[in-house]
C-alpha positions as CSV (number, residue, x, y, z in Angstrom):
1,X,-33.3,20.0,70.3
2,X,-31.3,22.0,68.3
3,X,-28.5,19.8,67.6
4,X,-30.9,17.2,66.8
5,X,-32.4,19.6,64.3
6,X,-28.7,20.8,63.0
7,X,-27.1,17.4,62.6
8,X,-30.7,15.4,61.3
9,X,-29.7,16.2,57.6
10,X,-26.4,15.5,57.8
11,X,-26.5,12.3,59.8
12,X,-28.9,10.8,57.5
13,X,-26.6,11.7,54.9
14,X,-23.4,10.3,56.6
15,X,-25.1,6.9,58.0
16,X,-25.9,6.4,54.0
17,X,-21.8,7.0,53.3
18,X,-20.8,5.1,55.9
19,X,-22.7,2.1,54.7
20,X,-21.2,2.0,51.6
21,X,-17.6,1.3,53.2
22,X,-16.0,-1.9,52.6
23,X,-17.3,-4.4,54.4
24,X,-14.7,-7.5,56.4
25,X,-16.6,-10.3,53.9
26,X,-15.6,-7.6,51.0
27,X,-12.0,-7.4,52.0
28,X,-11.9,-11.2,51.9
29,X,-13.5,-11.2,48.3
30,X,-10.7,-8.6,47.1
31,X,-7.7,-11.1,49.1
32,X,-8.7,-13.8,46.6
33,X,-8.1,-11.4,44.1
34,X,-5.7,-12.5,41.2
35,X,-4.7,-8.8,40.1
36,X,-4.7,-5.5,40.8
37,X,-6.7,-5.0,37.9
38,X,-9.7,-7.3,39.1
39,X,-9.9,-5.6,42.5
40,X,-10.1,-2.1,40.5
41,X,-12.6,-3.8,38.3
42,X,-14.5,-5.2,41.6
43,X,-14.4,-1.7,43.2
44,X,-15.8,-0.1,40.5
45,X,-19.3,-2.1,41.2
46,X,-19.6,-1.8,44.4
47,X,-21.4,1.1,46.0
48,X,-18.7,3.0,47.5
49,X,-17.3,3.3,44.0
50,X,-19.1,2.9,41.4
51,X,-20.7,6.8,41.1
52,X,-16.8,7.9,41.5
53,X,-15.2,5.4,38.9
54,X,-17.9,5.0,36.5
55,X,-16.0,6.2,33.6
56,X,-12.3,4.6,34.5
57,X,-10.7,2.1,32.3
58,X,-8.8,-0.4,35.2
59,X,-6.9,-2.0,32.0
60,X,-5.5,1.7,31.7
61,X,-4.1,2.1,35.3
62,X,-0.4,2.4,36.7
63,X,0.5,1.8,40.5
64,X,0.4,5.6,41.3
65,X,-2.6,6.4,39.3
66,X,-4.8,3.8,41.7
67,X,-3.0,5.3,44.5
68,X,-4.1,9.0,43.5
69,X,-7.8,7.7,42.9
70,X,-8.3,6.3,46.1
71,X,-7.2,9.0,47.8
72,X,-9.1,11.3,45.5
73,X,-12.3,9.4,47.2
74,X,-11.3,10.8,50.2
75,X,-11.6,14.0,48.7
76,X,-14.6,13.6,46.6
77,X,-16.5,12.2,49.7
78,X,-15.1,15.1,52.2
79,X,-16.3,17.2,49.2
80,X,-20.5,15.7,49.4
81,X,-20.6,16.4,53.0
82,X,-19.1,19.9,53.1
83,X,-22.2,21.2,49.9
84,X,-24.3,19.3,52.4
85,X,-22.7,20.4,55.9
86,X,-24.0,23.7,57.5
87,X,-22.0,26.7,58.4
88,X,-21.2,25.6,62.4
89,X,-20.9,21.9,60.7
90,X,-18.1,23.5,58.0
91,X,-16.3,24.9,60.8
92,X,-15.1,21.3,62.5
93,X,-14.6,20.1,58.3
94,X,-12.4,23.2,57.8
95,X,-10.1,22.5,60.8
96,X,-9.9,18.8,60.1
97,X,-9.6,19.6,56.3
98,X,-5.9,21.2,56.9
99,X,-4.8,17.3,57.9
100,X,-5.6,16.6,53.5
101,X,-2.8,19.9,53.4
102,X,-0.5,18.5,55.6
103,X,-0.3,15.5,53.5
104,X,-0.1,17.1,50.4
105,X,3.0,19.4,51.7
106,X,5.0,16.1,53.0
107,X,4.4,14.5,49.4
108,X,5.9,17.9,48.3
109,X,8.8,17.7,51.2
110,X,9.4,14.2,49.9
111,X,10.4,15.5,46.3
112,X,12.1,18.2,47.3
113,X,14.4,15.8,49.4
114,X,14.7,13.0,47.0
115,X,16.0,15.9,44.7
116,X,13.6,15.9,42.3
117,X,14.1,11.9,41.6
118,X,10.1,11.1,42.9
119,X,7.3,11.8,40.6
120,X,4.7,14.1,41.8
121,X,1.7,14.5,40.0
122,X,-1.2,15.8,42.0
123,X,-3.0,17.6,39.0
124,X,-6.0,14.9,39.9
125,X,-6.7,16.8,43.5
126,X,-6.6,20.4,41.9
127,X,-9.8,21.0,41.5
128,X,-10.6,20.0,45.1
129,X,-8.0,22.6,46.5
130,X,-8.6,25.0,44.7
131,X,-11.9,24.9,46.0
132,X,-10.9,24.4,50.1
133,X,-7.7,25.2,50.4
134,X,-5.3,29.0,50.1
135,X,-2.3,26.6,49.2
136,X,-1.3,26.7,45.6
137,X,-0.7,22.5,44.8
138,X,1.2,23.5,41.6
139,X,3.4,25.5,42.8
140,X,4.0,23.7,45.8
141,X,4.4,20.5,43.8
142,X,7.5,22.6,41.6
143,X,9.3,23.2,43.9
144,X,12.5,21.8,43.6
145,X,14.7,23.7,47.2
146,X,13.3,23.7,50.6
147,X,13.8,27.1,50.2
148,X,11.7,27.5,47.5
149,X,9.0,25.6,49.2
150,X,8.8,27.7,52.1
151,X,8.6,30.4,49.9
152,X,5.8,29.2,48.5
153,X,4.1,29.2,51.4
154,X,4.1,32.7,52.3
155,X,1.0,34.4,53.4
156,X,-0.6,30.8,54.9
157,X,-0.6,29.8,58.1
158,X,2.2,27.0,57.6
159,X,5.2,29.6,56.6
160,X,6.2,30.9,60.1
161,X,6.6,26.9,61.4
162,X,8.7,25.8,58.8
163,X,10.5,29.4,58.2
164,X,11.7,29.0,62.1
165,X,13.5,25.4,61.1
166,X,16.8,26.0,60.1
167,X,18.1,28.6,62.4
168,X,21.0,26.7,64.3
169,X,20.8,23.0,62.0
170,X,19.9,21.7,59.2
171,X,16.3,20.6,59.1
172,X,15.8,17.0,57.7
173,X,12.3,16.0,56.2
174,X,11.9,14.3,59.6
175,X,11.9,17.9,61.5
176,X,9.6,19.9,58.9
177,X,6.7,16.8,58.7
178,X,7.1,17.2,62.6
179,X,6.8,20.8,62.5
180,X,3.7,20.5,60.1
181,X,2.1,17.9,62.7
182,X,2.7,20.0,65.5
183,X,1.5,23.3,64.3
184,X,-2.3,21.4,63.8
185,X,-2.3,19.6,66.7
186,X,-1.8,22.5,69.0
187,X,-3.7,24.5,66.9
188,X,-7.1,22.5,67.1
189,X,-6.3,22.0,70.9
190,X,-5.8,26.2,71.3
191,X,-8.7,27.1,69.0
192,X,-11.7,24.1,69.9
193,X,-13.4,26.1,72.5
194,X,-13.5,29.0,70.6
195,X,-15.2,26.9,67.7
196,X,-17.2,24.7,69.3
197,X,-19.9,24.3,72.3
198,X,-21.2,22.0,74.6
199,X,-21.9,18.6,73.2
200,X,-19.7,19.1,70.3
201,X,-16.6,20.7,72.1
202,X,-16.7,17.7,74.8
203,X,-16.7,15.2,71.8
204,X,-13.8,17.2,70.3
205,X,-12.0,17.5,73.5
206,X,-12.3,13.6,74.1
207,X,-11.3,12.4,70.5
208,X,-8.0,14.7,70.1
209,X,-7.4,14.6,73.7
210,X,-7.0,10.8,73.5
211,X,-5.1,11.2,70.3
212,X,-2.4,13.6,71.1
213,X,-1.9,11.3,74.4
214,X,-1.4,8.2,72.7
215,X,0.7,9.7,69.7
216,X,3.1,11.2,72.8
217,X,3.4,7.6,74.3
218,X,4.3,6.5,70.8
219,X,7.0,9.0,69.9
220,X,8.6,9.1,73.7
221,X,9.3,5.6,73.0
222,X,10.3,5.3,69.5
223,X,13.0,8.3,70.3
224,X,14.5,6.1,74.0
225,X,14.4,2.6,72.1
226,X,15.3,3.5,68.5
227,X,17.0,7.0,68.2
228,X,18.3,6.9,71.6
229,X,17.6,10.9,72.1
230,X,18.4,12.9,74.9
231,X,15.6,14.0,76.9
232,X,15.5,17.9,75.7
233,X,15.7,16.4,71.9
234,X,12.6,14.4,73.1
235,X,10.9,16.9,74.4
236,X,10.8,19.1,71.2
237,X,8.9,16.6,69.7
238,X,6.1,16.5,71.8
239,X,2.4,17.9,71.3
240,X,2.2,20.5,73.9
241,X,-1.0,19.4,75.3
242,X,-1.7,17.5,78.5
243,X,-5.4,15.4,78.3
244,X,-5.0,12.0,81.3
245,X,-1.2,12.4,81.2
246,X,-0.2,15.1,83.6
247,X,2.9,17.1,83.0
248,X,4.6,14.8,85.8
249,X,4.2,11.6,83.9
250,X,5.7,13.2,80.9
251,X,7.9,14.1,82.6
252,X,8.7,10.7,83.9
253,X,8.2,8.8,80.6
254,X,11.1,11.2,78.8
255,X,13.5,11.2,81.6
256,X,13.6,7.1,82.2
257,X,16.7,5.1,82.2
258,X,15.9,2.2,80.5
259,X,13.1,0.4,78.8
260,X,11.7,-1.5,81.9
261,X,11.3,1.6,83.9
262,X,10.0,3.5,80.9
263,X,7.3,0.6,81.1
264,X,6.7,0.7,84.7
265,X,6.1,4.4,84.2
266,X,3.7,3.8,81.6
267,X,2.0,1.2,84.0
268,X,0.9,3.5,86.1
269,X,-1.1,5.5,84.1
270,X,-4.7,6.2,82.2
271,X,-4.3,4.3,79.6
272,X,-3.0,1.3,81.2
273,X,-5.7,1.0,82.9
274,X,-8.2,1.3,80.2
275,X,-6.0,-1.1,78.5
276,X,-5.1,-3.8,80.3
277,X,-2.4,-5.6,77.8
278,X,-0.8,-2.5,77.1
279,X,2.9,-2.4,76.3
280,X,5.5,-0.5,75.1
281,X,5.1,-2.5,72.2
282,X,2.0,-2.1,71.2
283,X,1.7,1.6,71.5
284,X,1.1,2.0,68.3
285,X,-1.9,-0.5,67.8
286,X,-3.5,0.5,70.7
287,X,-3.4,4.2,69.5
288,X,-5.8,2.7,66.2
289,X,-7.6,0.6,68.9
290,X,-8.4,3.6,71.0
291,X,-9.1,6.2,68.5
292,X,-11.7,4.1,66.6
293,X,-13.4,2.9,69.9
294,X,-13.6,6.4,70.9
295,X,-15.2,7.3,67.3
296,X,-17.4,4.4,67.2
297,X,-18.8,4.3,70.5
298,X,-19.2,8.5,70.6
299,X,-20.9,8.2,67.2
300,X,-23.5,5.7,68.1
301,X,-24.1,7.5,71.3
302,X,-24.6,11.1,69.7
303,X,-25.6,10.8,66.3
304,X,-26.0,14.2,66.1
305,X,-23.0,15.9,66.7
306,X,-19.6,16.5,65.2
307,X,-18.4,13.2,66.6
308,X,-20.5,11.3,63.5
309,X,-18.6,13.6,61.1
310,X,-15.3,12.9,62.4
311,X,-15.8,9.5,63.1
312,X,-17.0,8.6,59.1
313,X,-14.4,10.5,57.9
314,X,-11.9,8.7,59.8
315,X,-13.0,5.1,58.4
316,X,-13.3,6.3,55.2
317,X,-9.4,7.4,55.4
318,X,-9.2,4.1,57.1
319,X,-10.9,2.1,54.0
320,X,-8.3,3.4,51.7
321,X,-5.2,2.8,53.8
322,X,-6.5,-0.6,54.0
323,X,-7.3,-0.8,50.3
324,X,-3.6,0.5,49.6
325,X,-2.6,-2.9,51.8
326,X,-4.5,-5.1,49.7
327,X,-3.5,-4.1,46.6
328,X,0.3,-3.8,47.3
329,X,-0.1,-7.4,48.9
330,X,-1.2,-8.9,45.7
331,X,1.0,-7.1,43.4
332,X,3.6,-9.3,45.4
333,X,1.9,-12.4,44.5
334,X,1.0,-12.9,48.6
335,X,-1.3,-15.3,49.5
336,X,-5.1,-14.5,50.8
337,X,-4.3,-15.7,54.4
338,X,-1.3,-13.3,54.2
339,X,-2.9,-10.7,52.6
340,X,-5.8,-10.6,54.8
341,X,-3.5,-10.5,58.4
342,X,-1.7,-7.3,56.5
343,X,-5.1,-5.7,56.3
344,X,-6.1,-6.5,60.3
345,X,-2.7,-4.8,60.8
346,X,-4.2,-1.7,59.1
């Protein structure tokens, strides 16, 4: 009973956000779309939107600007739920909240590495940071040496993962984004059962445990087939948590010869069985596949828990990614049948 009274509130509110996500038949309307201007137009009316983007002028808009505003959504909608969330409800937004800083400090990374060559303008999500977030964006967004960026990062929690890098090599933005990812994904597998109970630490548990499997899977074989990396290079990369692969198969999976017993290994496990067409692959789409079944289905089956929050802010991330799609597809002049496959590929 007392879930069902903490999460009533919020779960109304979230199933009213969630239906205002773009719809398959809507994603067909905007893949007809001549321009990029007529699907910002289109956007702006439907319900999703048309609060956010009221006052925008579409005939006004560069490529990065619709970029920035979409993702700025994100942010405005993460924003309505936290005023509405509760203080045990903040505590799951807060830890999935630092995911928005990772992002923001590989844009950052990127500029830094293209030597100052990218244009970074992030002055649109200020407001929002400066609200949720210890980081200073500006600062962040100046810097112009890796150096300078760590620097900037003293005091937060990110400073001692990327200070470490650099010791015996020469980092590359591939090793600090890694670094960033692997920091939060060990952290929210070391801290969930301190932050959360019952219901909502089993949902959490599931979710993450499912994703830090399937992104292991993913980056084992990338680094055999395309990087050819020695197993102890491999390893470093690796989330350090164990959820239905056991230490053994790892084990297995990063020491394999080849790509066919790399694929016999993999036939052996969990997720092979849950999914029987796995393949090496395909590791990547079944990753989306399984995270959003897991989201979906836990959703519908506890309404009210922190499963709902995740999962709607997950398909809201998802919308915009496959927004992004569409609207790069029609800038290049692709046609609706192509433009649409690009978006199931999403």
């Amino acid at each position: 009973m007392g879930s069902l009274l903490s999460y009533s509130g919020l779960s109304t509110k979230v199933r009213a956000m969630q239906s205002k996500l773009i719809k398959e038949v809507q994603y067909q309307e905007i893949a007809q779309m001549p321009s990029v201007t007529a699907i910002v137009s289109y956007l702006k009316k439907q319900p999703g939107f048309q609060d956010l983007w009221a006052d925008l002028d579409e005939n006004s808009l560069h490529r990065g600007d619709i970029e920035r505003l979409l993702t700025h959504t994100i942010y405005q909608n993460f924003a309505k739920l936290y005023r509405f969330a509760n203080p045990e409800q903040r505590t799951f937004m807060a830890l999935y909240f630092k995911r928005y800083e990772l992002a923001i400090m590989k844009e950052c990374l990127r500029k830094v590495f293209d030597k100052g060559h990218a244009e970074l303008d992030l002055s649109l999500f200020k407001d929002f940071f400066d609200r949720h977030s210890k980081l200073n964006i500006e600062k962040l967004a100046n810097s112009s040496t890796v150096e300078e960026f760590i620097s900037n990062l003293e005091g937060s929690e990110y400073y001692k993962p990327l200070k470490k890098l650099g010791n015996d090599y020469t980092p590359r933005i591939f090793d600090y984004g890694m670094a960033l990812d692997q920091y939060y994904f060990a952290n929210i597998w070391s801290v969930k059962e301190k932050l959360f109970k019952k219901r909502d630490l089993e949902e959490i548990t599931k979710a993450y445990g499912n994703k830090f499997d399937m992104l292991n899977l993913q980056w084992i074989y990338r680094s055999k087939k395309y990087y050819h990396m020695t197993p102890a290079d491999i390893y470093a990369l690796l989330i350090p948590v164990h959820y239905r692969l056991s230490r053994r198969e790892i084990s297995a999976l990063v020491e394999a010869g080849d790509e066919e017993e790399f694929k016999h290994i993999l036939d052996t496990t969990y997720y092979k069985k849950r999914f029987p067409e796995l393949v090496p692959e395909k590791l990547e789409a079944f990753y989306n596949l399984n995270l959003k079944n897991i989201l979906e289905t836990e959703s519908r089956k506890y309404p009210h828990s922190v499963i709902m929050l995740y999962s709607y802010l997950y398909h809201k991330e998802h919308e915009v990614d496959r927004l992004t799609t569409a609207i790069e597809c029609v800038r290049y002049g692709l046609s609706s049948a192509e433009i649409l496959k690009y978006i199931a590929k999403t």
